[in-house]
N, C-alpha and C positions, 0 to 999 in steps of 0.2 A: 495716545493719551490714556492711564490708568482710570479706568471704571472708579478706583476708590481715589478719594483723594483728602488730602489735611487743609481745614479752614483755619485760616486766623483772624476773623473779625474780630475784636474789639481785645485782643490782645498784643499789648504792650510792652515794651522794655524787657526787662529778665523774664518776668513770666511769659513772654513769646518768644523768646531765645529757648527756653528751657525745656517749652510747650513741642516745638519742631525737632529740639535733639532727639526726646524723647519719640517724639514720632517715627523720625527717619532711623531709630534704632530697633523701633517694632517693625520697620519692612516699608511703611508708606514710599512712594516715589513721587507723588504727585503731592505739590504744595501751590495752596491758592491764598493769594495777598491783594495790596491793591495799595496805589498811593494816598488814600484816603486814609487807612488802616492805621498811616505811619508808622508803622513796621516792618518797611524793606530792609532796614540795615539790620536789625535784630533775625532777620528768615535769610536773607544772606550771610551772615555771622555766621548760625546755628549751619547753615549747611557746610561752607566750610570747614568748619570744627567737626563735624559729623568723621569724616572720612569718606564718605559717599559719594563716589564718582559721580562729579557735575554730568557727567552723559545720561546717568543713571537714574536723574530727574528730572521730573515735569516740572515747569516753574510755569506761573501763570499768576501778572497783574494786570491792572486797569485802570482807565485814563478816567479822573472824575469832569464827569458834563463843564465845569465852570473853566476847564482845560482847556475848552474850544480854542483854535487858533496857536496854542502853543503844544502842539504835540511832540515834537521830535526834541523841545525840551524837556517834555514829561517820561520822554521812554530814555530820553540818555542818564536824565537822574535815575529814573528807576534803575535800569542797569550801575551804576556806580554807584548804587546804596545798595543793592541785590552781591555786588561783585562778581558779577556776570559778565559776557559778551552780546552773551543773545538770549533774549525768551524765547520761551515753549509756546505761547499763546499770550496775547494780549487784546486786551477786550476796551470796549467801551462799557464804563460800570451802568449808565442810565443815560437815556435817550436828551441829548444838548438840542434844548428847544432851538426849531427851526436850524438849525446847523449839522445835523446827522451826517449829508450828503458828503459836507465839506470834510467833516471831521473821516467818513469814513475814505474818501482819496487820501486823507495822510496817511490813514493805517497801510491802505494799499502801499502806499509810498515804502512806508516804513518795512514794511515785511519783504520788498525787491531789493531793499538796500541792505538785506541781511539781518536785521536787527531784532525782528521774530520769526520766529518757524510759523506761527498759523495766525488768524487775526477771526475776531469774533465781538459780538456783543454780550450786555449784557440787562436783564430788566426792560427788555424787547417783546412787542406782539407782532403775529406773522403778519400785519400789515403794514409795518414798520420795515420789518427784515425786506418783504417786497419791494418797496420803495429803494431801499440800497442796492437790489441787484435792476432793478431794471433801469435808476441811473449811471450805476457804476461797470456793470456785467459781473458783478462778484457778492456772491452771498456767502455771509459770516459763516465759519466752519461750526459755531460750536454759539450756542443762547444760554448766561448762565440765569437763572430764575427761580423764585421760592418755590419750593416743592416738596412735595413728599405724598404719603398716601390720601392722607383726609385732601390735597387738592389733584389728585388723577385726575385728569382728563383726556379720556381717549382718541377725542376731535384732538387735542392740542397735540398730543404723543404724534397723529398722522400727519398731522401740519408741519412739527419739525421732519419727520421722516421724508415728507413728498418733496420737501426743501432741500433737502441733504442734510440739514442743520444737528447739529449733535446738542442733544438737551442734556444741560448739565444743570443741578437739585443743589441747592443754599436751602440750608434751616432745614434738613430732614426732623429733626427732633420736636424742633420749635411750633412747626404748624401739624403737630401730627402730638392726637392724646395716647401716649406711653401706656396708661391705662386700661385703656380701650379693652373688653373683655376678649372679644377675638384675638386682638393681638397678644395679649398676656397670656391667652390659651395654647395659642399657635406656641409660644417663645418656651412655655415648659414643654410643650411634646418635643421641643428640639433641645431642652435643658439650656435654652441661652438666655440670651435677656431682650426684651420688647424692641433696646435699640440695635441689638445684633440685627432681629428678624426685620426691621428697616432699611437697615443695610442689603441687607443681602436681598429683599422685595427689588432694589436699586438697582442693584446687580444682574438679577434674571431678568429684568426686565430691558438692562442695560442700557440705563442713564446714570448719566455721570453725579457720582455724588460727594461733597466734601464735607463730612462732618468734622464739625469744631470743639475742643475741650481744652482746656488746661490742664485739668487732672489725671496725673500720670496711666492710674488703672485704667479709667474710661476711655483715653488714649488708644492704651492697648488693647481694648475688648471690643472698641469699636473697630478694629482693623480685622481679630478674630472673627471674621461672617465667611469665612471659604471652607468651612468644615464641615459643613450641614446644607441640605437641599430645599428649597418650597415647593411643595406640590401643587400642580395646576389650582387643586383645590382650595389650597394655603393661599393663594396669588392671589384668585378672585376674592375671596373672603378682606385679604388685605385692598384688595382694589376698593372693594365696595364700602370701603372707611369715608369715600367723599361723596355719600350719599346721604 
């Protein structure tokens, strides 16, 4: 699973077709969707037309809560709006009152039957994730959750770790002020920009992160964070943003 990955919330039609070409043409491998989204057939589209060897990508949607009970026809539409065979990962987007247990034996299901390679949740607390593995014996690979520096938390970081659980960051931008004088300080000693050094805080840290844009430049400058290093120093300074 790529460390960096392409978000498409809340884009649509051509500008989510246009949004992904462009992505999968700066290098991205990892694209994150969701039947919610409704824009599988538009991230499926673009990948095809890309040229980019379907192996060659992480694909990764999720089953919305009100889904309960109909899973295996939520993953088959996803697959023939994707035009795919198989997912890379498939999550539950938010926790389906009282129904988790149920919902998370179809995933199991679904991932022995071939249909995805890994299966995870998503907008889950470690007492939640608990609850799945000591009724099912199977804890989610991977928790996607709002993240970014202003909400670090180094109890949660060890709770995914002690779990196995791969923490993967929605909204690095969004809950994190761009601003911010250390961060802006940090992003000229490295001649980048505020959201590069987000990125790349992501990366050392090595949580999974999918920043989302439309616009072509920001696209590709968000991807540009492998050039430059953060120093222990740099790191703590960014950690301590959610204080």
């Amino acid at each position: 699973m790529p460390l960096l990955g392409f978000g498409t919330w809340q884009a649509r039609g051509t500008e989510c077709y246009d949004a992904v070409r462009v992505a999968l043409d700066a290098g991205y491998r990892h694209i994150d969707t969701a039947t919610m989204y409704g824009n599988e057939a538009e991230v499926g589209r673009a990948l095809r037309d890309s040229g980019v060897d379907r192996a060659e990508v992480f694909v990764t949607t999720k089953l919305p809560p009100e889904r309960a009970g109909r899973e295996r026809r939520t993953i088959d539409a996803s697959l023939k709006a994707l035009g795919i065979d198989q997912l890379d990962l498939w999550l539950i987007h938010w926790p389906p009152r009282g129904r988790s247990t149920e919902v998370w034996q179809e995933f199991i299901a679904a991932r022995d039957a071939g249909l995805t390679r890994a299966i995870g949740v998503s907008n889950y607390s470690s007492r939640q994730i608990d609850a799945l593995t000591k009724e099912t014996g199977e804890t989610p690979s991977v928790n996607q959750i709002k993240w970014g520096p202003a909400l670090y938390d180094a109890d949660e970081v060890a709770a995914h770790r002690e779990r196995g659980v791969v923490l993967e960051g929605y909204s690095p931008f969004k809950t994190t002020n761009l601003r911010d004088k250390d961060l802006v300080a940090i992003a000229e000693a490295h001649g980048v920009t505020p959201a590069q050094v987000i990125v790349r805080w992501h990366l050392q840290h090595e949580f999974v992160v999918i920043p989302k844009s439309v616009t072509p430049d920001r696209i590709r400058t968000n991807f540009d964070a492998f050039g430059f290093t953060l120093s222990d120093e740099e790191i703590r300074r960014i950690d301590g943003m959610s204080r």
